[in-house]
N, C-alpha and C positions, 0 to 999 in steps of 0.2 A: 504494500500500500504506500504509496506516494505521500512524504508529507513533508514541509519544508517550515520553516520557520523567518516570518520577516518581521523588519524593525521597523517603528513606526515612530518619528519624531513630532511632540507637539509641542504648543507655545502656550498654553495652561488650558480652562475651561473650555470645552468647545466639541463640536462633532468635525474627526476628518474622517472623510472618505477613502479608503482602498478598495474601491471594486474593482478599478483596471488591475489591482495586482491580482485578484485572488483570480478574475479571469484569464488572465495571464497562466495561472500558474493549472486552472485546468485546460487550456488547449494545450497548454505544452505535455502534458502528461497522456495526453490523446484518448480520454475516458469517454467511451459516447453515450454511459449511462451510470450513471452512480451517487454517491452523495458528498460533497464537501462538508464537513466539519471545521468550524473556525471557534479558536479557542483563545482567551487573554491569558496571559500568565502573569496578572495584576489586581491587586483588591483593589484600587482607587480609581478603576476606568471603568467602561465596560464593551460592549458590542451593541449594535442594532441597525437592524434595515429600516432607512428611514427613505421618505422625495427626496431625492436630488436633482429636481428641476427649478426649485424654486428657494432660493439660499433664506428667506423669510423665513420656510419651516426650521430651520436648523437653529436659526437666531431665536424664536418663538418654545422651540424646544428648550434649550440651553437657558432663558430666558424662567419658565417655568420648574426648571427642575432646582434651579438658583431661589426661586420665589418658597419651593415647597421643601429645602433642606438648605437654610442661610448656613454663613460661617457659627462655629461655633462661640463667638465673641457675640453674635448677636443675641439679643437680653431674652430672644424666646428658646434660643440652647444651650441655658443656662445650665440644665440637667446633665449633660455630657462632660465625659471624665476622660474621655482619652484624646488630648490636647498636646500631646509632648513635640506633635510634629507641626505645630499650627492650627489655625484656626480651620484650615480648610480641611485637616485629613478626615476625623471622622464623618460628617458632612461628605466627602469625598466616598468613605466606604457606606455607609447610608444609600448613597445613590447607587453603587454599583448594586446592592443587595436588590434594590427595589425593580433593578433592569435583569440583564443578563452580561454570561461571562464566556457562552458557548451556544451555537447557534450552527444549524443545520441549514443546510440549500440543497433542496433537487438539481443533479445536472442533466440535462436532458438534449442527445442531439450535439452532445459537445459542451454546450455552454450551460453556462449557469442558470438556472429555470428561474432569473427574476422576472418581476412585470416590468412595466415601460420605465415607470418614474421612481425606481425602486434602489437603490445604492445601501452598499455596505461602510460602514464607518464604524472605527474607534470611538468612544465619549469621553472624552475625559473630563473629571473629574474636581483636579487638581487646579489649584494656582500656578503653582511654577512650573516651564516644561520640562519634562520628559521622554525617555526613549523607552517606550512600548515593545514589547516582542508578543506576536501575537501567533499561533499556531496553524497552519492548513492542512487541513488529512482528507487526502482524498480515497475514499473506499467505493466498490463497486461489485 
């Protein structure tokens, strides 16, 4: 089973996209039916198929998920105890828990069985950037 592992650099808070990699990385392997598995090897990120047509959603996302788990300095996560890495990490893991960390795709015909307006992206999490290693296994 074909799996590779690639690095994903961000610049703090935010959704980037890798779909051109991971499709990449099933042509090259020439699967004409099978499933990719995409995996983080991170508490403070996570994964999700979001629109990639319309950069609104991603702002509107990232936007909300800031609104519904602030830093931990702000006077409503008052209750949180584990603070040693900043204000942002558990808040950071909060959100990975609430999303996902591993995520399936149909490939079908070769490529990857998304819909039209469909993109794979990193979420991060965090303030400061970081360098992401995210996993692809592709089985068949």
């Amino acid at each position: 089973m074909p799996q590779k592992i690639i690095s994903l650099a961000t610049r703090g808070q935010g959704l980037y996209e890798f779909t051109g990699e991971a499709a990449a990385f099933v042509r090259a392997n020439g699967m004409d039916e099978g499933l990719l598995t995409i995996f983080v090897r991170h508490t403070s990120c996570s994964l999700l198929i979001q629109e990639n047509a319309d950069p609104d959603v991603r702002t509107d996302l990232d936007g909300f998920f800031r609104r519904l788990v602030p830093p931990s300095s702000d006077s409503s996560m008052s209750w949180v105890i584990h603070t040693a890495e900043g204000p942002d990490d558990m808040p950071a893991h909060i959100k990975s828990a609430l999303t996902q960390v591993s995520i399936g795709i149909p490939v079908m015909g070769g490529r990857l069985a998304l819909g039209t307006w469909q993109g794979i992206y990193l979420f991060e999490h965090r303030d400061r950037p970081h360098r992401r290693e995210v996993v692809l296994h592709l089985g068949g």
